[in-house]
Residue frames as a rotation matrix with the C-alpha (Angstrom) as fourth column:
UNK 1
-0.989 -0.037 0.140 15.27
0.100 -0.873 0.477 -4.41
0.105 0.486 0.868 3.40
UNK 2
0.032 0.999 0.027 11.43
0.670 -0.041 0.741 -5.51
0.741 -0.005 -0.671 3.68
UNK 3
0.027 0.008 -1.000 11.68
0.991 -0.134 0.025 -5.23
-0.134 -0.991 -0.012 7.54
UNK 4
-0.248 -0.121 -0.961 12.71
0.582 -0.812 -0.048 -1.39
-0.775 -0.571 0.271 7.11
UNK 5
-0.864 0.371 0.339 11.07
0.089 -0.551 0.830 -0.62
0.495 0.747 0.443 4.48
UNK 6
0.092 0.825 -0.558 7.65
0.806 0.267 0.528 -1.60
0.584 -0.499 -0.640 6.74
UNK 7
0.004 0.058 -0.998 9.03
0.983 -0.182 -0.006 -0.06
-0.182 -0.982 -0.058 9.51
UNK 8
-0.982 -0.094 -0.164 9.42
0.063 -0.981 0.186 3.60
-0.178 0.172 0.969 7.79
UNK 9
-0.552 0.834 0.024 6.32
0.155 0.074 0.985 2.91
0.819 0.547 -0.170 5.95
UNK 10
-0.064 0.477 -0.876 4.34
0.723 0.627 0.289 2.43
0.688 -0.616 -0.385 9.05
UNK 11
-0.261 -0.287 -0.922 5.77
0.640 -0.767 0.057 5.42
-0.723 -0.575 0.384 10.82
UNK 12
-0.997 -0.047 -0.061 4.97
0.004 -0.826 0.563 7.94
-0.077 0.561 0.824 7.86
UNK 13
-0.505 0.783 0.363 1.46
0.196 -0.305 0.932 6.96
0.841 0.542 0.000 7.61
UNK 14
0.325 0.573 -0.752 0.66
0.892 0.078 0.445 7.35
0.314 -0.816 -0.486 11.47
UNK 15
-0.601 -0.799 0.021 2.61
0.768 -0.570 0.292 10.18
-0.222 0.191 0.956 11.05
UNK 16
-0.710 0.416 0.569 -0.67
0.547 -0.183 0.817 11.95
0.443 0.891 -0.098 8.81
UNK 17
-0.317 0.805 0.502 -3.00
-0.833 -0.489 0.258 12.11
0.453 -0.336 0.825 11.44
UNK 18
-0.703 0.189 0.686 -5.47
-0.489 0.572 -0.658 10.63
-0.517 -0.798 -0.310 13.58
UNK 19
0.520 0.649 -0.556 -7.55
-0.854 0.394 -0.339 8.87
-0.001 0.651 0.759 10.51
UNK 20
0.079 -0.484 -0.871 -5.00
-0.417 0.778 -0.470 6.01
0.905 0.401 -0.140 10.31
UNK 21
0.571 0.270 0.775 -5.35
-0.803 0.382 0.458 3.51
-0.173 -0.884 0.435 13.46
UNK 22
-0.423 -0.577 -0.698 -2.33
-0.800 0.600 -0.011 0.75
0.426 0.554 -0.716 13.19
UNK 23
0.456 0.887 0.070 -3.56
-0.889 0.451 0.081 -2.84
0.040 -0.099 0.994 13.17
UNK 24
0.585 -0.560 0.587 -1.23
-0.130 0.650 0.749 -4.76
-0.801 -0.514 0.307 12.39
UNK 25
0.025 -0.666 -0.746 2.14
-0.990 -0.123 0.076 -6.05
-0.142 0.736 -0.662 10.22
UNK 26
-0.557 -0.517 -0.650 2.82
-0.718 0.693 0.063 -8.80
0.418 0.502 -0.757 8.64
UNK 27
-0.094 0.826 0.555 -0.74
-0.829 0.243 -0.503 -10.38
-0.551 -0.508 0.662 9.56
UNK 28
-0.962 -0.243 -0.123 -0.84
-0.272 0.882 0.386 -13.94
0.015 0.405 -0.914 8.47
UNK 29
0.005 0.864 0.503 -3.73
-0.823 0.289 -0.488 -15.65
-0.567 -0.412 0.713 7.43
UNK 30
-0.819 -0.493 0.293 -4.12
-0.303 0.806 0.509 -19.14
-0.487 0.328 -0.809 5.44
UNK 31
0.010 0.642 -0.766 -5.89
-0.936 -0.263 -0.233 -20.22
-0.351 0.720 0.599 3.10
UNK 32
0.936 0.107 -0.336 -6.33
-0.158 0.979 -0.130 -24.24
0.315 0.174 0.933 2.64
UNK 33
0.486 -0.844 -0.227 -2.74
0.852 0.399 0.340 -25.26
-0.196 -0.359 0.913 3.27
UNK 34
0.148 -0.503 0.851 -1.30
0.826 -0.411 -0.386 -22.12
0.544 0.760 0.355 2.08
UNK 35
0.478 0.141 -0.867 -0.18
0.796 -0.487 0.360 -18.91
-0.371 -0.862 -0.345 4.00
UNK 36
-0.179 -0.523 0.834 0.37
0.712 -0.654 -0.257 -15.83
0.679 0.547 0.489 3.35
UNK 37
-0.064 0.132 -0.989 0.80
0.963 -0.254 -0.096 -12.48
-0.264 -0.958 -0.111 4.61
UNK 38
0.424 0.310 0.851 -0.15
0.801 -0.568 -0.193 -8.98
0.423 0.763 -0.489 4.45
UNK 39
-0.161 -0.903 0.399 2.41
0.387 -0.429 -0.816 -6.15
0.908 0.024 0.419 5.29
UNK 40
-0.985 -0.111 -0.132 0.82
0.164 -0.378 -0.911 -3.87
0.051 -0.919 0.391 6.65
UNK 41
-0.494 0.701 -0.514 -2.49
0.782 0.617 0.090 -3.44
0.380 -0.357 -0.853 8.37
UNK 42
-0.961 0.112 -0.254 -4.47
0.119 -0.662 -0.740 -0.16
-0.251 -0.741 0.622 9.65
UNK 43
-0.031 0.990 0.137 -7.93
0.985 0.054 -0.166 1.06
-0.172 0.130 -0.976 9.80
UNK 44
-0.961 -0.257 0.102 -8.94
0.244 -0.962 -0.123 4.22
0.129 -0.093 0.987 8.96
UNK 45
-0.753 0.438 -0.491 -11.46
0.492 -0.121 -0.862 5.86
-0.437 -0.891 -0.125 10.80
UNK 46
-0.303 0.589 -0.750 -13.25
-0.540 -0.754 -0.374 8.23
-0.785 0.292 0.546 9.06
UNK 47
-0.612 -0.038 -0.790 -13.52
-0.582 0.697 0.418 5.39
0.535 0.716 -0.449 6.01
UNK 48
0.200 0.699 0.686 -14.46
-0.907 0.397 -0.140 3.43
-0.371 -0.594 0.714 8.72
UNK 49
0.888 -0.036 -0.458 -12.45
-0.329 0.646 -0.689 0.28
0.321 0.762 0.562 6.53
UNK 50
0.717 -0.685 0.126 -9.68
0.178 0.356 0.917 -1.60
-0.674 -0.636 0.377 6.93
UNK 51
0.629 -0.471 -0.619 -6.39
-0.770 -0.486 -0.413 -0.48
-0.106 0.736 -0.669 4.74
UNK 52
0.758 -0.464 0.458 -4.76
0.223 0.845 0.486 -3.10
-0.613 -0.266 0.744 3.81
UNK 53
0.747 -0.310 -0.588 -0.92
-0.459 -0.880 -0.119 -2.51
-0.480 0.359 -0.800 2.48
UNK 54
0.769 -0.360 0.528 1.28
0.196 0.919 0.342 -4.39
-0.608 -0.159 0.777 0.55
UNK 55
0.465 -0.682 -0.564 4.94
-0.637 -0.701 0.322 -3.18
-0.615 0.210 -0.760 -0.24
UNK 56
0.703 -0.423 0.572 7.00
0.706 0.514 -0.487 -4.02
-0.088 0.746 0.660 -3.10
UNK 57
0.078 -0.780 -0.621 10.66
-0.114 -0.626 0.772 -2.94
-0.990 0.011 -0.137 -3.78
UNK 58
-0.807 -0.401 0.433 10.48
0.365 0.237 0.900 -3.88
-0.463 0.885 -0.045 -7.34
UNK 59
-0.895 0.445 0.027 8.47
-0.233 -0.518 0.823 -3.27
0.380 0.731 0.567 -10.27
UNK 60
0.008 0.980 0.197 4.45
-0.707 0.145 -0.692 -3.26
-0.707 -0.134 0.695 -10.24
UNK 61
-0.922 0.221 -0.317 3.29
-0.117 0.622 0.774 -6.61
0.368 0.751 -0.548 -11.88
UNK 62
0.103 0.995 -0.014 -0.57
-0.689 0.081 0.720 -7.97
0.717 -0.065 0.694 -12.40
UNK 63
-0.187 -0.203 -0.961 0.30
0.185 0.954 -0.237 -10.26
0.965 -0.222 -0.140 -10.43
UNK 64
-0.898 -0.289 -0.331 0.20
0.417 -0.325 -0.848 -8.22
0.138 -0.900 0.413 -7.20
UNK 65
-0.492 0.859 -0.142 -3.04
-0.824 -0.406 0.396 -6.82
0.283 0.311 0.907 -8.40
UNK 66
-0.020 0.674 -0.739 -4.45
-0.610 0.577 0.543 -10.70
0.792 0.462 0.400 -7.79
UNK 67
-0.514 -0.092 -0.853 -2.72
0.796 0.318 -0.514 -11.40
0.318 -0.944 -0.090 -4.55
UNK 68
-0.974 0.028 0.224 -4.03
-0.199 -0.576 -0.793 -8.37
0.107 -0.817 0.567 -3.35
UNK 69
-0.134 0.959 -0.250 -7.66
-0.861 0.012 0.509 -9.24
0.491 0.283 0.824 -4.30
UNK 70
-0.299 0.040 -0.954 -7.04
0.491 0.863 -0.118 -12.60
0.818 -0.504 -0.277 -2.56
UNK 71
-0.908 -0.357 -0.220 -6.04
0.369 -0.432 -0.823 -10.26
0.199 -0.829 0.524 0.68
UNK 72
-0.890 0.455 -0.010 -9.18
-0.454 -0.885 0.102 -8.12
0.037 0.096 0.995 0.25
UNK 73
-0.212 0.922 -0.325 -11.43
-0.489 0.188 0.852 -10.57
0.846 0.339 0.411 -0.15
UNK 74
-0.034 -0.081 -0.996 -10.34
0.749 0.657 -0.079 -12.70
0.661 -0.749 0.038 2.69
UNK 75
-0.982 -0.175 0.077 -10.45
0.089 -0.776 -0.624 -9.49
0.168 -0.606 0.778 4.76
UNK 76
-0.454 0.891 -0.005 -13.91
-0.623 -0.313 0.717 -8.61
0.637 0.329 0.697 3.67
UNK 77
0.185 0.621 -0.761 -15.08
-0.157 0.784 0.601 -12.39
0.970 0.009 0.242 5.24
UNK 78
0.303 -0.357 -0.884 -12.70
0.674 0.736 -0.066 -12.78
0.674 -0.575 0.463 8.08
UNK 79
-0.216 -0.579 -0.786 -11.87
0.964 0.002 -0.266 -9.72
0.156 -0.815 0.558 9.61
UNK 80
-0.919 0.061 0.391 -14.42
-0.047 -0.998 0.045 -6.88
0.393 0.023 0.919 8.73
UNK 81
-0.712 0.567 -0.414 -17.14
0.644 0.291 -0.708 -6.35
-0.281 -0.771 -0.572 11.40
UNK 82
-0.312 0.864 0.394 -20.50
0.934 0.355 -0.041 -5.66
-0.176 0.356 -0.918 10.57
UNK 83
0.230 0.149 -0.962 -20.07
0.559 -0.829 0.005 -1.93
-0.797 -0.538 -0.274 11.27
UNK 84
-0.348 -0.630 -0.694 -17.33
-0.352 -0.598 0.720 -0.99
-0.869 0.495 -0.014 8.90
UNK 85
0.662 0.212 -0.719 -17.16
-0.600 -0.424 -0.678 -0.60
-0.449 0.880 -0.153 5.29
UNK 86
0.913 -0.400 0.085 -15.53
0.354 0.671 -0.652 -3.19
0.204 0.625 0.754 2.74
UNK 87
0.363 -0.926 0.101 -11.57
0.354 0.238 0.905 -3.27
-0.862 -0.293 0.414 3.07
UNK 88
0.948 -0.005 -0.318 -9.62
-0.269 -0.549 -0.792 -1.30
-0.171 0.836 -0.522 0.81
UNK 89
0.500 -0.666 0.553 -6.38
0.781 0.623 0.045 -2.81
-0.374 0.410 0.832 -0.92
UNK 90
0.980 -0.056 -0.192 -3.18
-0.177 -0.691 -0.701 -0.57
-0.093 0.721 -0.687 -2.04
UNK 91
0.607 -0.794 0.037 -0.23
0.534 0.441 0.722 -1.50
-0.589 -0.418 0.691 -3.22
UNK 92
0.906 -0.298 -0.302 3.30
-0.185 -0.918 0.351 0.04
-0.382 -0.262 -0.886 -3.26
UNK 93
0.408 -0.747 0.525 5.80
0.902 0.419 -0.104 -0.47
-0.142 0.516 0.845 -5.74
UNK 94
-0.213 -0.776 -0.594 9.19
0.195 -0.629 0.752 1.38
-0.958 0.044 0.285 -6.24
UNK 95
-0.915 -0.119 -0.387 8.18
-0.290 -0.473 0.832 1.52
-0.282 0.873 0.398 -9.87
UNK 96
-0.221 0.805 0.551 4.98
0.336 0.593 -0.732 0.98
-0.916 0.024 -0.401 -11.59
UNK 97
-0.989 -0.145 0.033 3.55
0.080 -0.330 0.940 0.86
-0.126 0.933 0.338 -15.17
UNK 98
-0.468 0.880 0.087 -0.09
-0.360 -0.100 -0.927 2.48
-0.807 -0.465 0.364 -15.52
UNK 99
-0.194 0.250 -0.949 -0.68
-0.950 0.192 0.245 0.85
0.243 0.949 0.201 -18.62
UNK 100
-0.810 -0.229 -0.539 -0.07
-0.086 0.957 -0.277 -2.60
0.580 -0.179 -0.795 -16.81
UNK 101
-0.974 0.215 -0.066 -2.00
0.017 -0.220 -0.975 -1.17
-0.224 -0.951 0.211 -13.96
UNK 102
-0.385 0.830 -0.404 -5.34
-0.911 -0.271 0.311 -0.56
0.148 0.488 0.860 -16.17
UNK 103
0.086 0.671 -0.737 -5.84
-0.737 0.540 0.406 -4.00
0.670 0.508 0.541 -17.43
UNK 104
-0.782 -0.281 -0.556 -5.08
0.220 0.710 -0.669 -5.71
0.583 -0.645 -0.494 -14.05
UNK 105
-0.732 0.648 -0.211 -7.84
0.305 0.034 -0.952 -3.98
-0.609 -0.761 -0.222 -12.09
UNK 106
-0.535 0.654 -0.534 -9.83
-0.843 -0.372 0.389 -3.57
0.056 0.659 0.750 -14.81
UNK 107
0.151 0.799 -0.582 -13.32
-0.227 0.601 0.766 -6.10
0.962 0.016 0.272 -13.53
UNK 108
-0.716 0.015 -0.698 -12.04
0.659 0.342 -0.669 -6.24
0.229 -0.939 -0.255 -10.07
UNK 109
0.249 0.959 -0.136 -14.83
0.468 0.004 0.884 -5.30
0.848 -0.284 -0.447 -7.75
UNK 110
0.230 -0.063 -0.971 -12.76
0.951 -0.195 0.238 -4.56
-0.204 -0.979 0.015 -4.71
UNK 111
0.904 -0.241 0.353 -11.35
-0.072 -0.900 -0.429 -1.12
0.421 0.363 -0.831 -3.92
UNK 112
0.329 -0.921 -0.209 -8.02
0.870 0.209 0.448 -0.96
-0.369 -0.329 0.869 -4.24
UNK 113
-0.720 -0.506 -0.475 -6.44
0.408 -0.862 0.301 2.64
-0.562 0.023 0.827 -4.63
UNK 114
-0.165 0.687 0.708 -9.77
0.986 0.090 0.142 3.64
0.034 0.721 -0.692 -5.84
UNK 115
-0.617 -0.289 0.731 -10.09
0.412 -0.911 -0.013 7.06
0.670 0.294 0.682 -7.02
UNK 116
0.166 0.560 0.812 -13.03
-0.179 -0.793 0.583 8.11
0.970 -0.242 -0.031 -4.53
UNK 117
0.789 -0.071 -0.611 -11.20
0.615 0.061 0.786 7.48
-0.019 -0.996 0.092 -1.66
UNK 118
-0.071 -0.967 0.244 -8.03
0.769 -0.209 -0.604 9.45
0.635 0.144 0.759 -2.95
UNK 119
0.314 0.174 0.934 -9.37
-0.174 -0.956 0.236 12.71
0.933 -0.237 -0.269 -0.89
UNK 120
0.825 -0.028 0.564 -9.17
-0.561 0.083 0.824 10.66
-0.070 -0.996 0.053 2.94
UNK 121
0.575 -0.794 0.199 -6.27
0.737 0.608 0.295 8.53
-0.355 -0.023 0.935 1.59
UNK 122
-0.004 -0.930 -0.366 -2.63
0.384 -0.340 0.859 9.98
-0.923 -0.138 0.359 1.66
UNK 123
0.575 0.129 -0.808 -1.55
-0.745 -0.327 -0.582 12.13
-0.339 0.936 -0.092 -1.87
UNK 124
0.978 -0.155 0.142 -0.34
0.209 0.785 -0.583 9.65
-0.022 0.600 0.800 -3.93
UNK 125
0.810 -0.494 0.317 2.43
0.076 -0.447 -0.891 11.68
0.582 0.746 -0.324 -4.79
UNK 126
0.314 -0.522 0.793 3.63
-0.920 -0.372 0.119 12.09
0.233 -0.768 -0.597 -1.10
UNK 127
0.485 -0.258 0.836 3.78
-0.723 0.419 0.549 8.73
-0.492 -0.871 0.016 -0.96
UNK 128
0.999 -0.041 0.023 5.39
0.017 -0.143 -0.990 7.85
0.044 0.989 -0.143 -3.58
UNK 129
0.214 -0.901 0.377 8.39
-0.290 -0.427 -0.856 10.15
0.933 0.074 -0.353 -2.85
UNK 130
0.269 -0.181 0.946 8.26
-0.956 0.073 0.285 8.77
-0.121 -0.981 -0.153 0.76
UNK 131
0.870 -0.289 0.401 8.64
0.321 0.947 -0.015 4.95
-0.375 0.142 0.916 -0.71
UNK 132
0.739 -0.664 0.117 11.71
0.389 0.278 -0.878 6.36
0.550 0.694 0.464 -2.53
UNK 133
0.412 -0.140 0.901 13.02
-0.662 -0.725 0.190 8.24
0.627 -0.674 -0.391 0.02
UNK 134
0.649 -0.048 0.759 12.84
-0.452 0.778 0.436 5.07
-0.612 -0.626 0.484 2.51
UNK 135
0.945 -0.328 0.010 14.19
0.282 0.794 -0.539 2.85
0.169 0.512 0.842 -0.40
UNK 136
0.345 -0.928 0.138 17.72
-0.082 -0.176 -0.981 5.08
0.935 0.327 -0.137 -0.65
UNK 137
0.438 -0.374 0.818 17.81
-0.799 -0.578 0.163 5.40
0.412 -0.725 -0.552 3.10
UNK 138
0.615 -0.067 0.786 17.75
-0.283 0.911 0.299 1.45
-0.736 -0.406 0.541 3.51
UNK 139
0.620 -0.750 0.230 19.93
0.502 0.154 -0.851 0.68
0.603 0.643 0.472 0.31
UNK 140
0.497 -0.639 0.587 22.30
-0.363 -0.768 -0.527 3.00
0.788 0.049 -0.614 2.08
UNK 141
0.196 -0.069 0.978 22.13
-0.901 0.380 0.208 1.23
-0.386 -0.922 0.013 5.47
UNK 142
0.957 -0.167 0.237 22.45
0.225 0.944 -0.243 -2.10
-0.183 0.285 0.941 3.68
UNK 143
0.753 -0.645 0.129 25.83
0.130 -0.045 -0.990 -0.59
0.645 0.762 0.050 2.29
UNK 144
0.260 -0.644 0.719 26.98
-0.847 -0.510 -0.151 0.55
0.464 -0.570 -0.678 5.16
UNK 145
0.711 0.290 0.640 26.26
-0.602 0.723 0.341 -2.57
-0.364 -0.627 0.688 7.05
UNK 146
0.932 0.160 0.326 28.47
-0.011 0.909 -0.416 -4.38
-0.364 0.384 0.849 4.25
UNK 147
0.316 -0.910 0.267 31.22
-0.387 -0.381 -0.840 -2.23
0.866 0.162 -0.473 4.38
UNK 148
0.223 -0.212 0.951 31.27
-0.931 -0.336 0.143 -3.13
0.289 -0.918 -0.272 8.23
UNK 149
0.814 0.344 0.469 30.95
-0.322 0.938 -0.130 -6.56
-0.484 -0.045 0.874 7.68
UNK 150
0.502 -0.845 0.182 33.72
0.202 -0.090 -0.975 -6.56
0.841 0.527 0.126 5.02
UNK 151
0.320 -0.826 0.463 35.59
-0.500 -0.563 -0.659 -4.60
0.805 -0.021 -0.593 7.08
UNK 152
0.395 0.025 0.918 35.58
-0.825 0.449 0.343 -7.39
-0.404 -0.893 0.198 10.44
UNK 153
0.992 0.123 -0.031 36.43
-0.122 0.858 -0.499 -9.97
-0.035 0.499 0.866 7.87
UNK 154
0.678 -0.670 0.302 39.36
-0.041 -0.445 -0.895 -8.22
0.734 0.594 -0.329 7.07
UNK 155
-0.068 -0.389 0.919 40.51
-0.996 0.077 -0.041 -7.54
-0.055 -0.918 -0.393 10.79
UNK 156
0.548 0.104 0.830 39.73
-0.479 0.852 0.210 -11.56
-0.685 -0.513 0.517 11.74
UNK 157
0.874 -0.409 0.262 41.81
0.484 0.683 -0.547 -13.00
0.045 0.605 0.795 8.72
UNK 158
0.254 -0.908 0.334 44.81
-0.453 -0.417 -0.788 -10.38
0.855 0.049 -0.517 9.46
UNK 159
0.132 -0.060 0.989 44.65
-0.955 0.259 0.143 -11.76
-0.265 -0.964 -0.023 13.45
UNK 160
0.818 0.052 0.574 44.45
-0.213 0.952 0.218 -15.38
-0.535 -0.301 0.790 12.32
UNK 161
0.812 -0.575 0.097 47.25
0.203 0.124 -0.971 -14.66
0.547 0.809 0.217 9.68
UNK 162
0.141 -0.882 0.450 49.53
-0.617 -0.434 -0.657 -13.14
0.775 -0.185 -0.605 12.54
């Protein structure tokens, strides 16, 4: 479900315009022994920043608010070039709670969905309904897939039964 949840995700925002430059998916980077990875990857041009994107099918927790600050910072050191502007952080949850949301980025430093980019960055709102949108189309495809699957089981246990 990640996998095509990226892949829609990815296609709708290059989709916007020529401000969004893709960079990359599922970009790995490591920390001490640790690895991790960040979804998706694009620059945007007129920012002049890297966007960094990280999807979630489930609720918003603070937690995601602290990986992403991990992401951002390690961007900031490792992979923004002397030209551009600080990396921006946003992340995308099927649900979210703006109360939670307050006191989680409340003393962070980076920008992460920060309100004076909202004008060059997608409408919230559009994307939003585009994360639910994607979600029903891939829940659907998952269903279908498992009806089809079911339904080969069936056929191969009647053949081995006759």
């Amino acid at each position: 479900m990640e996998e095509a949840l990226i892949d829609r995700m990815q296609s709708f925002l290059l989709e916007l315009g020529d401000d969004f430059a893709f960079v990359g998916r599922q970009r790995r980077l490591r920390i001490d022994n640790q690895w991790y990875r960040v979804d998706l990857i694009f620059f945007h041009r007129r920012l002049r920043a890297l966007v960094l994107i990280d999807l979630k099918t489930g609720d918003f927790s603070a937690e995601h608010v602290g990986r992403m600050n991990l992401y951002v910072n390690y961007a900031k050191k490792h992979w923004t070039r002397e030209d551009e502007g600080p990396p921006l952080g946003l992340i995308l949850c099927a649900k979210g709670s703006s109360a939670v949301a307050e006191y989680a980025f409340a003393g962070i430093t980076n920008r992460m969905m920060a309100a004076s980019y909202t004008t060059m960055l997608p409408d919230l709102k559009q994307i939003e309904s585009e994360m639910v949108r994607a979600t029903l189309v891939i829940e659907e495809r998952l269903r279908r897939a498992k009806r089809e699957r079911d339904g080969d089981m069936v056929r191969d246990q009647a053949r081995r039964a006759s």
